[in-house]
N, C-alpha and C positions, 0 to 999 in steps of 0.2 A: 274508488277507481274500478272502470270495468275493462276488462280484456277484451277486446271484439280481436275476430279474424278477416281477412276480405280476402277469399278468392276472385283475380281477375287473370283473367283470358281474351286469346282473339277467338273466338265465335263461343260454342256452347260450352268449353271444356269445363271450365268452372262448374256452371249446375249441373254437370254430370260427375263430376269430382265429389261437390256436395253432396248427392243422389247416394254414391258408394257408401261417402263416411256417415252417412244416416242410416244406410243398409247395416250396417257394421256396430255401428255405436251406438243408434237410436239418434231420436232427434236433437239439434243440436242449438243450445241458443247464441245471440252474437255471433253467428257467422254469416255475413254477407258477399254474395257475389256479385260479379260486374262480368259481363259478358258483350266484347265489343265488334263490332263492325257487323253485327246481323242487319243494319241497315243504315240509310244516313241517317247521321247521327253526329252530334256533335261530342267525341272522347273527353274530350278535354272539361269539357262543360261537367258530365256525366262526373266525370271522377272528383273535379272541386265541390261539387253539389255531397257528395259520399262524406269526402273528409271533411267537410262544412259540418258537417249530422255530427260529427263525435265531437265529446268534449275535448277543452284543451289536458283536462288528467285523464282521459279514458289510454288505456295503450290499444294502440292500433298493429298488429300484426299484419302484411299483407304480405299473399303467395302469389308470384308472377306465372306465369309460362315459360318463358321466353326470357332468360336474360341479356339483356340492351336490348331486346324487341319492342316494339310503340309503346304496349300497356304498360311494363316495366319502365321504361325512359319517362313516361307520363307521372307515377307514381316517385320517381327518383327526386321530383321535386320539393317531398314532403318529410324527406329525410332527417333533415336541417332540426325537426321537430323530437325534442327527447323519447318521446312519448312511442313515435314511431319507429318499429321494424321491417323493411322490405328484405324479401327472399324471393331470389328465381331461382324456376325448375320443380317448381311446386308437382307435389306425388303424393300418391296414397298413404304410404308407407311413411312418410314426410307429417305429415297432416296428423295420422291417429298418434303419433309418437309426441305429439305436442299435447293433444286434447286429450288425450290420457294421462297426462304429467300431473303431479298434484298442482293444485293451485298455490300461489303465489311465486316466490322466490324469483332470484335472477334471470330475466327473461333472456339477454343476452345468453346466457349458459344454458338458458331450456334451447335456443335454437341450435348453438353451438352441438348439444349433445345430438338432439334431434337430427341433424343433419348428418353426423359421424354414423348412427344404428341406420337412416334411410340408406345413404352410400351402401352398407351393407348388403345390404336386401337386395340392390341389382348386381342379377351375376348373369351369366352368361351358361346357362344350366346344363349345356353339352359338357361344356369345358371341367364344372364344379362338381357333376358328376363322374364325369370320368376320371378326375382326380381322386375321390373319393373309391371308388372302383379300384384304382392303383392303388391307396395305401389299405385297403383291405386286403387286397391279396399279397401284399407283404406279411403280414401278417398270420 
């Protein structure tokens, strides 16, 4: 059984997502992207042709954009499939915290954690700062 990821998006965001975590990580294998409406095209087509490629034991991870946005509602279809995980609101932060994980084990608890350390990571840095700022000078 192999792990594949699919980053999809509506326009480039995907292969610029993918650009970073290769900047970062090095190159990476089983990650595919989908990048939709840079022309006509037919999505639908696009994305059965994707999951048509994997096995029925390969696990398929997919990171959306948008959740309930097109790309997302397109891929909701393949859920039904044990095999498969979809996640929106796909991040950087999101992404290296999976593909750093060791291999194997409970995929459902790899996203579950994953998702808990990304949440993290956006803060609002005036706010996080100046908090921090105030309890130091308590001190």
């Amino acid at each position: 059984m192999k792990r594949h990821y699919v980053f999809a998006s509506h326009g480039r965001f995907a292969e610029g997502i993918l650009h970073s975590v290769e900047l970062i990580l090095g190159k990476q294998a089983n990650i595919h992207t989908l990048c939709a409406y840079l022309e006509e095209e037919d999505v639908t087509a696009r994305i059965d042709a994707l999951m048509n490629a994997f096995s029925q034991e390969d696990e398929v991870i997919i990171l959306t954009d948008i959740f309930a946005g097109s790309i997302n509602n397109e891929f909701i279809r393949f859920i039904h499939r044990p095999q498969v995980h979809l996640v929106a609101g796909m991040n950087l932060p999101l992404i290296i915290e999976m593909l750093i994980a060791p291999p194997g084990g409970d995929t459902a608890a790899l996203i579950e954690e994953s998702l808990n350390n990304a949440r993290e990571s956006i803060q609002y840095c005036n706010q996080t700062l100046h908090s921090v700022e105030l309890t130091d000078r308590d001190f």
